[in-house]
Backbone bond lengths (Angstrom), bond angles and torsions (degrees), N, CA, C in turn:
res aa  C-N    CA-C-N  psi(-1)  N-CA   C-N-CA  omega(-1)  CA-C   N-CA-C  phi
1 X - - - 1.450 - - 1.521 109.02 -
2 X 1.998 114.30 130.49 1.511 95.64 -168.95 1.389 89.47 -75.29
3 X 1.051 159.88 -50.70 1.809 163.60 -146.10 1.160 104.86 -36.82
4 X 1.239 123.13 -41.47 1.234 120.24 -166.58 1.560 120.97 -118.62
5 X 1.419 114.14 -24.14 1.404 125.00 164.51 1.823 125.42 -66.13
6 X 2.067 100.64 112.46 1.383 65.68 -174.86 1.391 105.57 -79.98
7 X 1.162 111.50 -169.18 1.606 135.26 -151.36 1.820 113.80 -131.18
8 X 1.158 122.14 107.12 1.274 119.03 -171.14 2.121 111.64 -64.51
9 X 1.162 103.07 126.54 1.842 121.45 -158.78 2.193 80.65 -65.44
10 X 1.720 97.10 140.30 1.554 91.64 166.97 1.078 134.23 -90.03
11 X 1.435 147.11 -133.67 1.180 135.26 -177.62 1.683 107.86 -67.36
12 X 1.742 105.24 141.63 1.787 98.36 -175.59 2.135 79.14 -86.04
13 X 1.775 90.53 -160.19 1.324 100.73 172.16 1.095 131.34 -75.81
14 X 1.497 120.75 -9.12 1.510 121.53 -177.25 1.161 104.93 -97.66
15 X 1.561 121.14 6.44 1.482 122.55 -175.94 1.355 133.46 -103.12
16 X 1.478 81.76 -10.15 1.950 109.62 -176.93 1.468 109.38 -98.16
17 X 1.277 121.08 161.54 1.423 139.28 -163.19 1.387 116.17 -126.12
18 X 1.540 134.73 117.36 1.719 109.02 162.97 1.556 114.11 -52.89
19 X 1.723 94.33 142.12 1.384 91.81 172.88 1.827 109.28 102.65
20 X 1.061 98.70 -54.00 1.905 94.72 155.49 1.081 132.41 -4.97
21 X 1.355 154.31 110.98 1.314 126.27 177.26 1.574 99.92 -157.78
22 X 0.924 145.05 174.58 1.388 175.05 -5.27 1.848 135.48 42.94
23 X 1.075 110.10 118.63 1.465 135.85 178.43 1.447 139.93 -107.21
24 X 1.216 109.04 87.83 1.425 123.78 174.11 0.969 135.44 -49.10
25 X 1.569 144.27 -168.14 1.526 149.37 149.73 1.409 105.20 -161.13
26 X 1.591 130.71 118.56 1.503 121.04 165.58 1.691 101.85 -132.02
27 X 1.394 84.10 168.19 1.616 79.32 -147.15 2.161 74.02 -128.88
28 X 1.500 112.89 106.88 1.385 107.51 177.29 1.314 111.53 -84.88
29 X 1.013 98.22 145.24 1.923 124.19 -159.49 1.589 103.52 -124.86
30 X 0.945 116.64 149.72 1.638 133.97 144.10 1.539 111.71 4.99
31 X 1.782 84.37 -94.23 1.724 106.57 172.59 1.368 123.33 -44.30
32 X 1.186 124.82 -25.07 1.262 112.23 170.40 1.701 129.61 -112.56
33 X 1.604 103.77 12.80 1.529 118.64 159.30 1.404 106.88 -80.59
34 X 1.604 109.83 -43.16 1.703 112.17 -179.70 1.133 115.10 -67.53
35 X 1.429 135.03 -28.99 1.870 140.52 172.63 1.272 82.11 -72.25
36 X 1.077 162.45 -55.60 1.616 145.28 -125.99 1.328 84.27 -107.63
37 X 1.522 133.01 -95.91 1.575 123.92 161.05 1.508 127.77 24.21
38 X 1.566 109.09 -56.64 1.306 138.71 -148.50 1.527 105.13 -78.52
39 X 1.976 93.06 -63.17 1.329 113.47 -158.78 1.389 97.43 -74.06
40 X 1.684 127.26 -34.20 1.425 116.81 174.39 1.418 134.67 -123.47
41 X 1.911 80.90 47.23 1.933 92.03 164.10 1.711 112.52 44.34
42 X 1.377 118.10 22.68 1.507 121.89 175.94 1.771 106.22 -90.23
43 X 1.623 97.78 101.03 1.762 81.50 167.31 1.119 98.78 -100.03
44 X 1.118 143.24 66.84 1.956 132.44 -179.91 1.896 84.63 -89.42
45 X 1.914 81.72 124.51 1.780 99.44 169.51 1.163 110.34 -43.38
46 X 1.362 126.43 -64.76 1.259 148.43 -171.95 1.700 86.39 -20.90
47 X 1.549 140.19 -76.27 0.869 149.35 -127.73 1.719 105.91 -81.79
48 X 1.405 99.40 -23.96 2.234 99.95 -138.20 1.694 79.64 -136.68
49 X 1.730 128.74 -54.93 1.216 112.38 -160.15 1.460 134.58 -106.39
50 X 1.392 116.14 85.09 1.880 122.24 176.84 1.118 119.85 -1.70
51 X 1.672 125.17 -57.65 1.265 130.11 177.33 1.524 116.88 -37.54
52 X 1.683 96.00 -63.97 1.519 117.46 179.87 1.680 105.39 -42.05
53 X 1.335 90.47 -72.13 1.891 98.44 -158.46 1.511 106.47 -62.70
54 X 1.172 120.04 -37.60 1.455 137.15 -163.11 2.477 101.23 -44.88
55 X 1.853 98.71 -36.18 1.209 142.88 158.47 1.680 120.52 -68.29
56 X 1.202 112.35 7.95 1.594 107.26 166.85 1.719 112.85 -151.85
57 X 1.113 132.91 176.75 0.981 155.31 -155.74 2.039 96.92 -46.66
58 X 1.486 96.20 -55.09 1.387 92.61 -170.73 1.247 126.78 -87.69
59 X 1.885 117.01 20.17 1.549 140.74 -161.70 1.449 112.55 5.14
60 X 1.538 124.91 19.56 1.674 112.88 140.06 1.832 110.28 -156.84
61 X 0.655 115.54 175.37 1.505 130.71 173.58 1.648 131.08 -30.89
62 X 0.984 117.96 86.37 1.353 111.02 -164.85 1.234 117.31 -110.86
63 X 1.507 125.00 152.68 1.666 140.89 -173.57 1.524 105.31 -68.08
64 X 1.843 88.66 128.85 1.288 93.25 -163.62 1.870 113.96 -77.59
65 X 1.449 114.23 120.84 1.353 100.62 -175.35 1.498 135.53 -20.02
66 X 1.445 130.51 -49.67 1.580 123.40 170.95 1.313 97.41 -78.17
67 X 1.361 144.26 -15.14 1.786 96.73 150.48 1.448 130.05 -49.66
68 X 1.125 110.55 -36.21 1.738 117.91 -158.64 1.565 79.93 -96.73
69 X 1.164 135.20 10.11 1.468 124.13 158.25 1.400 107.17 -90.33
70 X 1.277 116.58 -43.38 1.618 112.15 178.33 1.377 110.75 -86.58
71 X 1.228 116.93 18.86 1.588 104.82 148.91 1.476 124.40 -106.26
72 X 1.400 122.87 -9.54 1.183 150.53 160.54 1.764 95.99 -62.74
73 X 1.476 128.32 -70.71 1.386 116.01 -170.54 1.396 104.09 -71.31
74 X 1.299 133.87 -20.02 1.236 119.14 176.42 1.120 124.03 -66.62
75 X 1.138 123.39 -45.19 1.839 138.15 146.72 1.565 109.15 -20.44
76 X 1.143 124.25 -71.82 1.420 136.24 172.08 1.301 101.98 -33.19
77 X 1.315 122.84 -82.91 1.272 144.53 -165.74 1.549 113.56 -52.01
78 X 1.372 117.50 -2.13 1.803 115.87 -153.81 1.549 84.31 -146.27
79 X 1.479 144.54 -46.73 1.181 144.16 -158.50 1.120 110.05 -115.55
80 X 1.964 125.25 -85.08 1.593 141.76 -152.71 1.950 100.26 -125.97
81 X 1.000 92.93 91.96 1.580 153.81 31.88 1.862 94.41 -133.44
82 X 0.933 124.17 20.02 1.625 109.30 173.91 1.383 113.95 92.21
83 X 1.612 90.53 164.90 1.805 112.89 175.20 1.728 103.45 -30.54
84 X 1.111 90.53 129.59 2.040 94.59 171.72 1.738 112.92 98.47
85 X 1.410 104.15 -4.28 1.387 115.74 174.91 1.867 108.53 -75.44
86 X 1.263 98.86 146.46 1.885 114.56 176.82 1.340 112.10 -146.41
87 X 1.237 102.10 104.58 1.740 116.25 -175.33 1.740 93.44 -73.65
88 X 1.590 117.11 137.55 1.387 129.05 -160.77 1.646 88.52 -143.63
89 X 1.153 128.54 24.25 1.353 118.95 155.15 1.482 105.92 163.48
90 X 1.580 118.94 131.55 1.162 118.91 170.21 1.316 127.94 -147.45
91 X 1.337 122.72 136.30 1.633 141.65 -149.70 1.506 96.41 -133.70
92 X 1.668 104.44 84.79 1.543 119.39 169.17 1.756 111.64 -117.53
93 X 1.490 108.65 129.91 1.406 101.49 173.62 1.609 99.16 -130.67
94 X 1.498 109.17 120.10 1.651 133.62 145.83 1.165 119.77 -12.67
95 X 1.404 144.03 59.16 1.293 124.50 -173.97 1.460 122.76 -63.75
96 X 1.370 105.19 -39.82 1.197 106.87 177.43 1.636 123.33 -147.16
97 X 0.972 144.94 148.16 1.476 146.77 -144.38 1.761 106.43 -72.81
98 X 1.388 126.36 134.37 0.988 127.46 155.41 1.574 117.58 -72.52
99 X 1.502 108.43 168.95 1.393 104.35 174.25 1.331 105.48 -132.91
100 X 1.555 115.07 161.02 1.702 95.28 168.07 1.457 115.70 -83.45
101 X 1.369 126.80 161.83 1.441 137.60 -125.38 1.255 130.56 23.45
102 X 1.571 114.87 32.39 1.362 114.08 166.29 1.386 127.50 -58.15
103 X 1.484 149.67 155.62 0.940 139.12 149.78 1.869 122.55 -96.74
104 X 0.989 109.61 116.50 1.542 116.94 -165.87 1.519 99.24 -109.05
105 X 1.431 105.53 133.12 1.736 121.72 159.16 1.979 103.00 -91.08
106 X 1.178 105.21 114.35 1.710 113.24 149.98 1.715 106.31 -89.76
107 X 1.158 96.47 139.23 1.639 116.52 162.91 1.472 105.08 -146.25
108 X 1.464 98.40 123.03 1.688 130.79 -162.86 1.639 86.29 -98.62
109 X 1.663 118.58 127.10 1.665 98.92 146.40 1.427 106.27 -158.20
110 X 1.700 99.99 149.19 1.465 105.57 -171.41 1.477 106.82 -76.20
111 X 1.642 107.02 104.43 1.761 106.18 160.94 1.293 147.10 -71.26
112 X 1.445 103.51 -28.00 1.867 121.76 171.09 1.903 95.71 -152.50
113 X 1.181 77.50 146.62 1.692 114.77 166.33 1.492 125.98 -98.28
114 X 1.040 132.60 93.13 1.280 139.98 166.06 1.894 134.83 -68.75
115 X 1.493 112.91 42.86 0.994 118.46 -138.52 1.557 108.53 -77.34
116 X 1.236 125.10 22.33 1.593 120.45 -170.00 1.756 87.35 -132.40
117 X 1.676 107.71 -24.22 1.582 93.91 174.29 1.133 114.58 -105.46
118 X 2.012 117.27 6.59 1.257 121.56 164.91 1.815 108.58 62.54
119 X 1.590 97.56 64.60 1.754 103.66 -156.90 1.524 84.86 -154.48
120 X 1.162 97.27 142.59 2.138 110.06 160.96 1.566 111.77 -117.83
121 X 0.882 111.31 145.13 1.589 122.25 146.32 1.633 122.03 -86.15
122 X 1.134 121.51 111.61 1.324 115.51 -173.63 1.774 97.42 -111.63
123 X 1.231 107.14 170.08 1.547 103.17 177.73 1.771 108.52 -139.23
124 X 1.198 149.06 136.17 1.200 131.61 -169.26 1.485 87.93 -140.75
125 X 1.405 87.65 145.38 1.692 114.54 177.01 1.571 100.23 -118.79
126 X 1.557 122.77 154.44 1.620 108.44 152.48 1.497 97.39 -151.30
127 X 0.799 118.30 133.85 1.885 133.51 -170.87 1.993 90.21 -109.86
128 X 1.591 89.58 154.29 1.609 104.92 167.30 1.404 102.60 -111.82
129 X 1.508 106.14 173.21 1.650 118.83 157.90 0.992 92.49 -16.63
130 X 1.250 155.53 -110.34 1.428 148.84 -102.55 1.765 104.62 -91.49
131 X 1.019 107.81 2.37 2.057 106.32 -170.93 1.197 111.14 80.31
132 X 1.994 138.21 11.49 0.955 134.21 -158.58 1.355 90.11 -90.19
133 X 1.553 121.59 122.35 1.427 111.60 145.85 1.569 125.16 -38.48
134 X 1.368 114.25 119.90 1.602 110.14 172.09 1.564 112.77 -114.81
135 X 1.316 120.12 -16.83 1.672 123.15 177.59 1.094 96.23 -148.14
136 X 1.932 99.12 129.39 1.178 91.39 172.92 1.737 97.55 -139.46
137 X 1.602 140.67 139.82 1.362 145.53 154.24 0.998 114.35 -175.16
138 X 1.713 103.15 -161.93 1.715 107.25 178.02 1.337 111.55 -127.19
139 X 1.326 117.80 179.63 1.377 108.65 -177.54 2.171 91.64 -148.25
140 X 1.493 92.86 158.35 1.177 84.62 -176.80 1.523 106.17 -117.08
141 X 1.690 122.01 120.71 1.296 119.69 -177.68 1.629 129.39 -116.90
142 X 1.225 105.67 141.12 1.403 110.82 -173.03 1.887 93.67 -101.40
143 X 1.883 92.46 107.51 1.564 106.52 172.97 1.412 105.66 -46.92
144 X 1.541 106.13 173.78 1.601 126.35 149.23 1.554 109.92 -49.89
145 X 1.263 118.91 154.73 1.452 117.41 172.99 2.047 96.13 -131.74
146 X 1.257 91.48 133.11 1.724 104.80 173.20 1.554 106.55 -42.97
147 X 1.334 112.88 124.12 1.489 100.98 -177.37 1.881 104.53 -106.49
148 X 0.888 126.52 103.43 1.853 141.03 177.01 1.702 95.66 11.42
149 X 1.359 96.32 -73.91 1.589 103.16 -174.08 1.755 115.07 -52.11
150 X 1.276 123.37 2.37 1.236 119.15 175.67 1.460 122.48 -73.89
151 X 1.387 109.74 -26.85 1.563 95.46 172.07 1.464 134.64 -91.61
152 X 1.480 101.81 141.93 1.854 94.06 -173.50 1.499 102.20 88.65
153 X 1.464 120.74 7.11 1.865 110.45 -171.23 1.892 80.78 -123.31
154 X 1.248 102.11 145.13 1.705 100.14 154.09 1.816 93.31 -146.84
């Protein structure tokens, strides 16, 4: 259970590198439009109904942008730079529409180091099947910081 496990903090700032990065693959499903759906009471057609979308620009159903945002912070939060990370600003633009059962590449990478304001620049790309860029920016994150009591405790 994560609730109760603590969780070792990820890289602080003196631990990270420009150029760093990490590379994903998620593959959106069903189950996880309906948890997202679910948790924020969003019925926008656009998102859930064929009829609807099948009738606009993107002729079917597409992933609603802050999902594919919380898979971007989840990345952060689990990998670059890890547990203890807090994204404090982010500049993402949609290029182009997800679909459901898309398969999407994220690539996370550290662009600047901020080491006296203890801040990253990260930059994320995510391409579909086809290599189309579909998200592309940066976000600016304040790593985990070593907390005293960490050594000698697990």
């Amino acid at each position: 259970m994560l609730l109760g496990k603590k969780r070792k903090p990820g890289k602080s700032v003196d631990e990270i590198s420009v150029g760093e990065k990490i590379t994903l693959t998620e593959k959106i499903e069903d189950k996880d439009l309906l948890l997202y759906l679910g948790l924020t009471n969003d019925a926008n057609p656009l998102y859930i109904q064929h009829e609807y979308a099948s009738q606009t620009q993107y002729k079917k159903p597409i992933v609603p942008n802050i999902m594919l945002t919380g898979i971007i912070t989840s990345a952060i939060s689990k990998y670059l730079p890890g547990p203890g990370s807090h994204i404090v600003k982010q500049n993402l633009s949609f290029i182009k529409p997800i679909y459901h059962y898309s398969i999407i590449q994220f690539t996370i990478e550290v662009t600047k180091i901020m080491i006296r304001e203890n801040k990253l620049t990260i930059h994320v790309n995510a391409v579909n099947e086809d290599s189309e860029v579909t998200i592309e920016g940066d976000l600016t994150i304040i790593p985990p910081v070593k907390l005293s009591n960490e050594v000698g405790n697990s």
